[in-house]
N, C-alpha and C positions, 0 to 999 in steps of 0.2 A: 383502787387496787394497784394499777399503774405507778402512782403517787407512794407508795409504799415501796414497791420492785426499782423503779427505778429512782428515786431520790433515797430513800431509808437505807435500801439492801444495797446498791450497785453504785450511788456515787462514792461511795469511799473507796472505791476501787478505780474509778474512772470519772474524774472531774469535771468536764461536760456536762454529766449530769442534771449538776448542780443548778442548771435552766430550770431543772421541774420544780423547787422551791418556791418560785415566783409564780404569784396568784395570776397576773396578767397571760404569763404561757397556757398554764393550766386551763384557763378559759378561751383561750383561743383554740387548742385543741379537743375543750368539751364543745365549744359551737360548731367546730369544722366535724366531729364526729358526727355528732347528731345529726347536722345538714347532708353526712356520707349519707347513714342509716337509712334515713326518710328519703333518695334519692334511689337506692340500689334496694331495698326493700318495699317502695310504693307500686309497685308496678304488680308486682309477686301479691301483696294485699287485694289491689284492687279484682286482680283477676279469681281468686278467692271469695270475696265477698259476691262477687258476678255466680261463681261457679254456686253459693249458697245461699243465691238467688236473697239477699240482706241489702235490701232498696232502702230507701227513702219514701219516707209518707207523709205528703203534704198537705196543710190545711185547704180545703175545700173555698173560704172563701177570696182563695188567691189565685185566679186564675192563672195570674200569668207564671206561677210554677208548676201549672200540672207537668208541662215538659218534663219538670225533674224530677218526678215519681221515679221512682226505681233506680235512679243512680245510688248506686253504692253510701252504703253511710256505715258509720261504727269506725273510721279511720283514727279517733282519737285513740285508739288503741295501738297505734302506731305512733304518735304522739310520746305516749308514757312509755311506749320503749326506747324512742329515739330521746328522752331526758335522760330516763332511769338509769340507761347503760351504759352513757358517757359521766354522770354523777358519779356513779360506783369506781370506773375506771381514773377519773382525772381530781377526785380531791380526796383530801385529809379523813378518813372513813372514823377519825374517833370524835370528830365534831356531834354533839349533842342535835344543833339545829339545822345542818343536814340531813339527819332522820327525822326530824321534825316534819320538815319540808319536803320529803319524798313521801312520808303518810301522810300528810295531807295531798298531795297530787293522787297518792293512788288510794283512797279510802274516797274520794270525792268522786277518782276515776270509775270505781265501784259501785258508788252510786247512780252514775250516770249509764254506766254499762247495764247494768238491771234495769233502770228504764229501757233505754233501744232496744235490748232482748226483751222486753213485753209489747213492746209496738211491731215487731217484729214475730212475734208469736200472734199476736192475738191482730197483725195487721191491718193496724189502724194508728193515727197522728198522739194521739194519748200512750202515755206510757202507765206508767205506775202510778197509783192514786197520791194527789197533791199535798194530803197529808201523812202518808206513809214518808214519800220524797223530801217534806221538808223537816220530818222528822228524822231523817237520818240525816240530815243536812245539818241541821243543830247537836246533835251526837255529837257529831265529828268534831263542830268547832266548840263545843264544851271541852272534850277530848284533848284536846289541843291549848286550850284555855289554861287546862288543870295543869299539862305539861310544864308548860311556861312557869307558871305558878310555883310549880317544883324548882327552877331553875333560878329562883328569884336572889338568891342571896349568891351573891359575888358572878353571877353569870348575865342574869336576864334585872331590867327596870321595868316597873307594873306603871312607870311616871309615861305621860302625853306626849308630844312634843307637837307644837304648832308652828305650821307658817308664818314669819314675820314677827312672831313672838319669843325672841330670846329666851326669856324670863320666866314665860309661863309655861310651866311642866306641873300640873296636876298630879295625884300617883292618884289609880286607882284603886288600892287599895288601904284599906281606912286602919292607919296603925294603932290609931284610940281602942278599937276593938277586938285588939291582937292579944289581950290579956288572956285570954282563957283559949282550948282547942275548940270546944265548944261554938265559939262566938267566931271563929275560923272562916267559915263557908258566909258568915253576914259580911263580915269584912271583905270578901272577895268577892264578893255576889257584883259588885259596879264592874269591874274588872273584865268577869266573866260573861255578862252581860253584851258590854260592850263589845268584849272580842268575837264574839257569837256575829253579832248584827255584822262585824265587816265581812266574816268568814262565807256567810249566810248571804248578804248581800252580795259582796264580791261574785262568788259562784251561780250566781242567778241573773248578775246582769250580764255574766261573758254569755251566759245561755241563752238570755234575751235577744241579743246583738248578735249569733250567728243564725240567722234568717238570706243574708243571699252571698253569693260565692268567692270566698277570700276577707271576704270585710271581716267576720270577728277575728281568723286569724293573723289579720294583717294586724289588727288593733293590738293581739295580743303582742306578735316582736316586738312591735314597739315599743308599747310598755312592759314586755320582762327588760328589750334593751337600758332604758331606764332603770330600772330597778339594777340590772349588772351595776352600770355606773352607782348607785347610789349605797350597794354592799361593799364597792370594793371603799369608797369614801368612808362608811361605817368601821369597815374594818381597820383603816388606816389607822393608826394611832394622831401621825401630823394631821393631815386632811382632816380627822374628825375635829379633833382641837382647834384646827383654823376656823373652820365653820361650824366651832360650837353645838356640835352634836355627840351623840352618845356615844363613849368610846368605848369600841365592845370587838376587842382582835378575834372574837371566837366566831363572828359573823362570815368572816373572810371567807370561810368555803363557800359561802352564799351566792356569792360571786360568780361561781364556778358551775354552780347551779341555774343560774338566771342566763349562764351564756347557753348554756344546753339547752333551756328552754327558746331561747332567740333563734337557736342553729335549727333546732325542732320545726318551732315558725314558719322560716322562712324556707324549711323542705320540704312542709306538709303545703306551703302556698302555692309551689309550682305543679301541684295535682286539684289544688281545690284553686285555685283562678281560674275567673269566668271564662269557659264554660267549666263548671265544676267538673271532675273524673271520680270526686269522691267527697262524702261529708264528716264533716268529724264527731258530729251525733253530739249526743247528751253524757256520753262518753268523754269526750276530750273536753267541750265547754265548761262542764262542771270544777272539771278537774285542773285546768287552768286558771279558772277563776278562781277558788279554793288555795292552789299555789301561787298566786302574784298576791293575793293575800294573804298565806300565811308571811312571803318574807317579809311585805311590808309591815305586819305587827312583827316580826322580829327584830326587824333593823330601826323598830322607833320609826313608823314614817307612814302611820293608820290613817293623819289626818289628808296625806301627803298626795295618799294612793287615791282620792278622791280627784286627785287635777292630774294624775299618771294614767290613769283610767275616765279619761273625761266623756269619753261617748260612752262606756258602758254605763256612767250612773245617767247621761241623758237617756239613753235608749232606755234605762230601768225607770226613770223619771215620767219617759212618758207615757207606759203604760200603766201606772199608780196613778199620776192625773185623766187618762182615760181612764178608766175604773174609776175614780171618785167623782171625776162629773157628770158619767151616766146615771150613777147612781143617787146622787145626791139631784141632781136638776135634770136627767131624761136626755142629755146631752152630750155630744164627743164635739173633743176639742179636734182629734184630727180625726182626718178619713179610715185612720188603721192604726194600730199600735202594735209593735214598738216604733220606732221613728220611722225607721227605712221604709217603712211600707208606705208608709203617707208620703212620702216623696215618691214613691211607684206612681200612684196613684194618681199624682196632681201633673204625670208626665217626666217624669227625668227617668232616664235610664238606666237601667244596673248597674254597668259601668261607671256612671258620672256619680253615683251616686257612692258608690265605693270607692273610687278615688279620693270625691271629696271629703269621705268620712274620715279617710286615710290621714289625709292633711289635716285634719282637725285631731286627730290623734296624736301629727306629731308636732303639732302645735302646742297640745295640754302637757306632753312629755319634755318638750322644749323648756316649759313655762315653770314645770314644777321643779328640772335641775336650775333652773335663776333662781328659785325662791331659797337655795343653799346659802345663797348669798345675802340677799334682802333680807336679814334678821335683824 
């Protein structure tokens, strides 16, 4: 909205301006909002949530959180205002996958919200049943699926792109089978498939990995900050060319987006650092995870967000190998699942333990801006 008043309407009157054009300003003052927002509004939340007595309910068999029963949760709600409202304000509002990317964050936010308000009514650690949740989980990301799908001709590529691999760009969808309308949805079917599972995954593992105080959303700055750098690369025209990626100028507001989500971050982190003052529930997890995964199938880079998000698919990793070796042989690999908790367990402390996961996050984030290069 901003981006329209003052670049559109008012620099042709007053040259100066003409600063708001540039994707790098824009994003500096969508993170610097957002980091206002969740600064001068967390405080006013938290004592809300206190006043409507909206705790936190923790699993029974972790002792060492009962302390944090009743601290405040449902904060990602603060979260998707401090994206939402610097989005709207600081970019280009007739980009396609800018609304892309804010229904995803708040359709996921949505869901996660209906969860905390059932745990919350019915006050206990369960939310909404597993397959009600994961069926609107998949909604979504078909939803989403379908969108793209719509966009495909001169806008959006249905093709792969891999690490390391120049060359190989897969498309997902099967043009042999594009002869009839009919035969439409078999051809798209790998596609859609596909973008489901990251949608679906993604949002499940930021959920998994916020278990103790600051670690998932530290995980997450770091990886939207990543993702910033790697929209505004996409969007470049030279930059994309140089390093042989998809050149797709429409992307550029994304940019804009990923800063907001970074400023979000790191304002929700100075309430949720240990000792927590507040949680961001199933509310904010979902719906971060859902957004750092929709831009990455936007900007081409599905394979990518696997070493961008490297502790969430470990944290999501180890709870599918717990689950599968109990089950198959009567056995756990560690003492708790998802990871963090087994390191509770064996003696490290929440602290060391979040730092370290920190650094391991911005290591995977490190790793996956090299591989722009290494093709």
């Amino acid at each position: 909205m901003l981006y329209h008043i003052l670049y559109e309407w008012l620099q042709p009157y007053y040259s100066p301006l003409n600063v708001f054009r540039y994707i790098t300003v824009r994003t500096a003052f969508a993170s610097l909002t957002a980091l206002l927002l969740m600064l001068l509004l967390g405080p006013w939340l938290i004592r809300r949530l206190r006043e409507f007595q909206i705790g936190q309910f923790v699993r029974e068999e972790v002792p060492a959180h009962q302390p944090k029963a009743g601290t405040p949760t449902m904060g990602g709600l603060l979260i998707l205002i401090a994206i939402v409202i610097p989005a709207l304000l600081w970019t280009n509002l007739t980009s396609p996958f800018l609304w892309l990317a804010l229904f995803s964050l708040v359709a996921y936010g949505a869901i996660g919200f209906a969860d905390d308000y059932t745990k919350v009514v019915e006050r206990r650690s369960l939310g909404l049943r597993a397959r009600t949740k994961f069926s609107l989980q998949v909604l979504t990301a078909v939803a989403i699926a379908v969108v793209l799908l719509s966009l495909r001709d001169g806008l959006y590529s249905t093709e792969i792109l891999f690490p390391f691999f120049k060359k190989l760009r897969p498309d997902l969808v099967i043009d042999s089978l594009m002869n009839g309308w009919y035969l439409y949805p078999v051809a798209a079917l790998p596609f859609v498939v596909f973008i489901t599972l990251v949608l679906v995954g993604s949002s499940n593992a930021v959920n998994l990995t916020d278990g103790l105080d600051g670690l998932a959303i530290g995980c997450v700055a770091i990886a939207s900050a990543a993702l910033t750098a790697l929209t505004y690369i996409s969007g470049h025209a030279r930059f994309a060319g140089y390093l042989d990626l998809s050149k797709m100028p429409q992307v550029a507001e994304l940019t804009v987006f990923c800063g907001a989500m970074t400023g979000a971050g790191l304002g929700f982190l100075w309430y949720n650092a240990h000792p927590a003052e507040i949680f961001m529930g199933d509310v904010g997890s979902l719906a971060l995870g859902g957004a750092l995964a929709t831009v990455a199938v936007i900007i081409k880079q599905e394979i990518l967000l696997f070493f961008i998000g490297g502790i969430f698919v470990i944290e999501a990793l180890s709870v599918i190998l717990q689950v599968a070796s109990f089950r198959l042989r009567g056995e756990r690999i560690f003492r708790m699942a998802p990871l963090h908790h087994h390191f509770e367990l064996i003696g490290w402390t929440e602290s060391k333990i979040i730092i370290r996961f920190w650094i391991a996050a911005l290591v995977f984030a490190l790793f996956s801006l090299s591989t722009l290069k290494l093709r």
